[in-house]
LUMVEXGU-166871 format. One record per residue: residue in three letters; x, y, z of N, C-alpha, C, CB in turn. Coordinates in steps of 0.05 Angstrom, whole numbers, plus 5000, padded with zeros to 4 digits. Glycine has a CB too. Layout:
N
ALAXYZXYZXYZXYZ
...
***
This chain:
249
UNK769869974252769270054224767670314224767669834210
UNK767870434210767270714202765070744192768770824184
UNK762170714201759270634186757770844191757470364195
UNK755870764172754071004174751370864158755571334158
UNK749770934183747170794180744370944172746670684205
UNK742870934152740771014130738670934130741170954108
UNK736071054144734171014150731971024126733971164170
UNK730770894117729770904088725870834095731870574065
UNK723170914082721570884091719770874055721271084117
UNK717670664056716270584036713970664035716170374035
UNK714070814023711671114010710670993981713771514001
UNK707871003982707271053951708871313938703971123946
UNK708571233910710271343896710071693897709971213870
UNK711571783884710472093893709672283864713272283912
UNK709471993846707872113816705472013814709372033787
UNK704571853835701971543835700371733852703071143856
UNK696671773835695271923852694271833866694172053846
UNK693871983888693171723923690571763920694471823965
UNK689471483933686371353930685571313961686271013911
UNK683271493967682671433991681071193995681671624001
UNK680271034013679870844027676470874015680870884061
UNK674870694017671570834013670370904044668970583997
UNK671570654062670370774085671970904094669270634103
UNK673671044088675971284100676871204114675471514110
UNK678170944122680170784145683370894135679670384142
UNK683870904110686570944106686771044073688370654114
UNK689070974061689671034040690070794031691471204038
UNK688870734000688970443985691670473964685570363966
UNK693070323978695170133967695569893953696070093982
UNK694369773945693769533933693869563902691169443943
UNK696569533889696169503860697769813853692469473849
UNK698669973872699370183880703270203870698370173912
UNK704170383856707070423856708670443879707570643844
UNK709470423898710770403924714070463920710070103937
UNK715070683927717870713928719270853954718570873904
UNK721870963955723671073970722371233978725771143962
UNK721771354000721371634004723971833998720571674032
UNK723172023985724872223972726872293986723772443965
UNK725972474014727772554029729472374035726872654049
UNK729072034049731071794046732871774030730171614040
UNK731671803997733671773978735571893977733171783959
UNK734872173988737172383992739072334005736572594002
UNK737872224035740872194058741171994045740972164095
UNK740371704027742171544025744671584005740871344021
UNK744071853979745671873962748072023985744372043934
UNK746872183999748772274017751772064025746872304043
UNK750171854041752271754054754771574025750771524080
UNK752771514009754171373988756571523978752371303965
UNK756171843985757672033971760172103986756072273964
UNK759272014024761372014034763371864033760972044050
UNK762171594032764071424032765971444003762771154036
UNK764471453985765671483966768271713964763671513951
UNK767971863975769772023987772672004007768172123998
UNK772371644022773171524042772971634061775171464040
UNK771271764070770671814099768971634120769472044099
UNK767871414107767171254114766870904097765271384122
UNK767070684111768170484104765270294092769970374129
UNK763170334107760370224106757570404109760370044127
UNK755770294092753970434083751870174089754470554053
UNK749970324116747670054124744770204128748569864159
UNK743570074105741270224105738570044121740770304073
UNK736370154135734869964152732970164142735569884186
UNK730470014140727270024146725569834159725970044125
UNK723269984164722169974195718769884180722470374219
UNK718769564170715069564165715169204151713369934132
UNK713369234137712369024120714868934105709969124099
UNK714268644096716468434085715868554062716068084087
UNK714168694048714468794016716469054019710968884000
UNK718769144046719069384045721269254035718869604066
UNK721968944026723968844019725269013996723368594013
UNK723469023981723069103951724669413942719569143946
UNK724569623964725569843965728469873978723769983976
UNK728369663996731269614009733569523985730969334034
UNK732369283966734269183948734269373925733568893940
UNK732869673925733569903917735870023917732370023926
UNK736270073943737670203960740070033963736170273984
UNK740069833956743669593950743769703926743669143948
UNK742269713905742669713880743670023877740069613863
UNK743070223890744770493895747270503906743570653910
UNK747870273919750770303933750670153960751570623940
UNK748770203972748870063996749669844005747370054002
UNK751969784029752769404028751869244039754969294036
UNK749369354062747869184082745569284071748369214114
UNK742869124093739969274095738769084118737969284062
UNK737469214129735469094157733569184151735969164186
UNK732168974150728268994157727568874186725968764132
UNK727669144195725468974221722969014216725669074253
UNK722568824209720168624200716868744219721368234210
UNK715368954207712468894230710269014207712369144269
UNK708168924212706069004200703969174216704968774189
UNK705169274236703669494249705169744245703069444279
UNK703169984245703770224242704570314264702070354232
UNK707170434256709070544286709570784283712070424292
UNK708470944304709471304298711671304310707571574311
UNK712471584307714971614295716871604328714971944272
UNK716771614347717271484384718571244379713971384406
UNK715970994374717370704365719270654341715370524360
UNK719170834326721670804298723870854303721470974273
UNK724071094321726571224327727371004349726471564338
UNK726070884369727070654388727970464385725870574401
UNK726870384351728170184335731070254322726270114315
UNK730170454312733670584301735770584332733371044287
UNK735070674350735970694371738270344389732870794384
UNK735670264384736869854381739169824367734569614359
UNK738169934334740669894316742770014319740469934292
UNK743070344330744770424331747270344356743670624326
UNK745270214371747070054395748969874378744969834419
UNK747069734371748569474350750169554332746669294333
UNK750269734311751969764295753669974296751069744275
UNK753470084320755170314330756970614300758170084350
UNK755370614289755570834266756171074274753270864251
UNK757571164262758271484269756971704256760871544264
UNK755171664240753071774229751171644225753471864211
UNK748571774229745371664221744871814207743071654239
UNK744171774185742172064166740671874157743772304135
UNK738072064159734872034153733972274136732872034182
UNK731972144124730472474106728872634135726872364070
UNK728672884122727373124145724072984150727073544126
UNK722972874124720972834137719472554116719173144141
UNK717872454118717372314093713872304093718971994093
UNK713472304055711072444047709672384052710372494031
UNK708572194069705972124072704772314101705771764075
UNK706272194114705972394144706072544151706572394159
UNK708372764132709572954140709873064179708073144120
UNK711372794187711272854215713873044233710972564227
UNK715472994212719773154218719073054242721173624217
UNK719072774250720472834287722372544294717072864319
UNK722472394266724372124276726672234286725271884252
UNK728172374267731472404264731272574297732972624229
UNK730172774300729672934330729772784347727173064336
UNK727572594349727272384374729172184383725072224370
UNK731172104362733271954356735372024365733571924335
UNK736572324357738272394375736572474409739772634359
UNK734572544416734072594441734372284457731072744442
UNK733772084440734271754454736871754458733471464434
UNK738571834437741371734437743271884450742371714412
UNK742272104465743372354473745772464457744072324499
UNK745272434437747872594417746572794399749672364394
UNK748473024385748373304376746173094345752573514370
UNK744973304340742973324313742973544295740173314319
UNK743673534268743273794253740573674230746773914235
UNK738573834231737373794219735773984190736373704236
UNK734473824177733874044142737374124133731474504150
UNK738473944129741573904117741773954092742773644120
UNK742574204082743174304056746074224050742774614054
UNK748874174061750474154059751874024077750774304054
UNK752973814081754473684102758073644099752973394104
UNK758773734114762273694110763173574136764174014104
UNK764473294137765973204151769473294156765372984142
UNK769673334185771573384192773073204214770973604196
UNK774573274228775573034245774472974274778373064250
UNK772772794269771272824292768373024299773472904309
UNK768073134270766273274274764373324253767273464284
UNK762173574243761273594221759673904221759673334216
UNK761173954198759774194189757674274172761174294181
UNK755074334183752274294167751274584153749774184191
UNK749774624137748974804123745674744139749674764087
UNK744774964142741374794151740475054131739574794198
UNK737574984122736175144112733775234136735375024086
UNK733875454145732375604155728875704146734175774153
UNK728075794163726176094155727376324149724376194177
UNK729676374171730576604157732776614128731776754179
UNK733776374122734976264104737276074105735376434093
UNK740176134119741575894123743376024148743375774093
UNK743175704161744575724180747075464179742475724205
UNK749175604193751075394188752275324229754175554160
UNK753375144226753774984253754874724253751374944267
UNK756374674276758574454279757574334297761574524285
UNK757274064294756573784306759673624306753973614285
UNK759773504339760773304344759772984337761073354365
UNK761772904324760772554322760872404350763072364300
UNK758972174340757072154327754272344332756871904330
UNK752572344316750872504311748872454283752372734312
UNK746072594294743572524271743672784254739972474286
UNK743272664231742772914204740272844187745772914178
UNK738773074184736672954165735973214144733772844185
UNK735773024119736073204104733973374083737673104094
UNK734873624070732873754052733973734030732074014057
UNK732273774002732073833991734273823965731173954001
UNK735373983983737674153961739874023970738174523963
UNK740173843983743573703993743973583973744073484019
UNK742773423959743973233926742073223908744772873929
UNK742573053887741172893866741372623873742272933839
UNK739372483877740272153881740672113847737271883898
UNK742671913854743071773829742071613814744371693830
UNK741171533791740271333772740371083777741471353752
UNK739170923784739770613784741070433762737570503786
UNK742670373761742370203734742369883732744670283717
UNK741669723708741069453712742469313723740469333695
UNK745069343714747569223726747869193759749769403716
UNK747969343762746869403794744969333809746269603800
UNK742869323796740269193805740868933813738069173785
UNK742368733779742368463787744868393807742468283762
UNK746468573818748568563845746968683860751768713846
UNK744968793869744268843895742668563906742469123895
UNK742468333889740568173896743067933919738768023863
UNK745367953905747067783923748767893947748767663906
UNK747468203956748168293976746268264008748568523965
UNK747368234024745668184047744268324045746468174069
UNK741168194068739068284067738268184101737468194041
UNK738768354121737168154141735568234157738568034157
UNK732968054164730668114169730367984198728868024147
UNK729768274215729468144249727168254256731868224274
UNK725568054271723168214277722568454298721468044281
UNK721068564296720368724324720768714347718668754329
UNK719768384354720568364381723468374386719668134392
UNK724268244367727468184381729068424386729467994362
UNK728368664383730169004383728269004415729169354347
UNK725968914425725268994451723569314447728269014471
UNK722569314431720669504419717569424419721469554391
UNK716769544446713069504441712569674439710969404460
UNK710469744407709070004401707069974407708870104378
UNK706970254416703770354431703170574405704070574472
UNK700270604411699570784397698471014420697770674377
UNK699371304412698371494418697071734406699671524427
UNK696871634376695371834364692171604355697471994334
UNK690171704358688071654348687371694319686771764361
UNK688071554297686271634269683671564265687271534245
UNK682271874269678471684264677671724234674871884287
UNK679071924218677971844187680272004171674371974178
UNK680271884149682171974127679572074098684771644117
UNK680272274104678172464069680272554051675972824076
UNK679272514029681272794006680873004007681172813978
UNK681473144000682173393996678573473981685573423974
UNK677673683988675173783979676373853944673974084001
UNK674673793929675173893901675074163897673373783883
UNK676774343882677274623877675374663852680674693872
UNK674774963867671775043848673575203818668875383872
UNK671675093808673375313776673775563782671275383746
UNK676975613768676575973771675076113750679576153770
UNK675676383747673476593732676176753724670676803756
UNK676276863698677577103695675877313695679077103674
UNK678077513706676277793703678877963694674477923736
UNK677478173680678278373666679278683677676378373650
UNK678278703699678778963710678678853749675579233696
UNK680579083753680679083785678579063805681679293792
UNK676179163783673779213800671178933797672579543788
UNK671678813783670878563770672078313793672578543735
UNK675478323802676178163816675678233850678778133806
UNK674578493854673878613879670978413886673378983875
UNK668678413865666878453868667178183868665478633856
UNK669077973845668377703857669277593884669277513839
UNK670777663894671777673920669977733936673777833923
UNK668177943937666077973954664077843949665278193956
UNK663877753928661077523925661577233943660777403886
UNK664077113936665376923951665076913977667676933948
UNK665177253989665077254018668577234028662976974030
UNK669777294008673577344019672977644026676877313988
UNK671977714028673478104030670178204043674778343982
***
């Protein structure tokens, strides 16, 4: 079968203003909006768009955390999707052990495409979809503005620094995407109440043979320092002089 597998990750919302911790251990979640991460939503409208297209037969989307990531998965049915896997853990896994988990699945469900978002908002870490193909030893195009399937292969748009680059990947292969590749689509109710009678299956950590280690240390989480009021000024020499008061210039 012709699949293509959708890595999806559960972010507070990205209109919900984030609340730090009091003793700065983390970010408080509790009572909190919790959705798709954006870039996710993207590769998942992606693949929905391929298939829809018939270039592919199945659309299996998996996330990697807590039994409440249930909640975003039966999202992501209600967009199109025909499967969903939770492997199931309540420890925080950087981004090494996620990709080792995708890595498991991708043994198992042998897909000819993976697309993941480029990065997702909380961490801003870009290195699952990377590490994923370096596990899987297969080609990666990544920051995917445009994707075109061909036979056996795929033609990517990347967005650059210097602006766009285009390049051909053999299948199978990892794509992760930016920005500008779609619009996810609208949910609607109808859909919602059919995504509830579509599979849902939940395997835990151990059973993929995944022990996470931690290698990054977090010793505190702060906000952002509060921004001092600006000043208007009237003349060139007015904005010189506040600049030198500041100590910029």
């Amino acid at each position: 079968m012709k699949r293509i597998l959708v890595g999806i990750k559960r972010v507070v919302d990205s209109s919900t203003r984030v609340r730090v911790k009091p003793d700065g251990s983390g970010i408080a979640i509790d009572g909190v909006k919790m959705s798709i991460n954006p870039f996710d939503e993207i590769a998942l409208e992606e693949a929905l768009r391929i298939k829809e297209r018939g270039a592919s037969e199945e659309v299996v989307v998996v996330s990697v955390g807590p039994a409440d990531a249930q909640q975003q998965l039966r999202t992501a049915l209600a967009m199109g999707a025909d499967r969903a896997l939770l492997v199931q853990t309540d420890a925080l896994l950087e981004s090494l052990d996620v990709a080792r988990v995708l890595l498991a699945l991708v043994r198992r469900e042998q897909p000819f495409a993976v697309i993941l978002g480029k990065q997702a908002i909380d961490d801003d870490n870009n290195q699952t979809g990377q590490m994923l193909a370096a596990l899987w030893d297969r080609p990666q195009a990544t920051f995917a503005s445009k994707i075109e399937l061909r036979e056996g292969s795929a033609v990517v748009t990347r967005e650059v620094d210097a602006g766009l680059e285009v390049l051909e990947v053999q299948l199978p292969a990892v794509f992760t995407t930016d920005l500008r590749l779609n619009e996810p689509r609208y949910v609607k109710l109808p859909n919602i109440v059919q995504a509830k009678k579509k599979p849902l299956e939940v395997l835990p950590l151990a059973n993929l043979g995944v022990e996470p280690r931690a290698r990054v240390k977090q010793l505190r989480v702060e906000p952002p320092p509060v921004r001092t009021k600006g000043i208007r000024v009237k003349t060139a020499a007015e904005l010189i002089e506040a600049l030198r008061t500041r100590g910029l210039i």
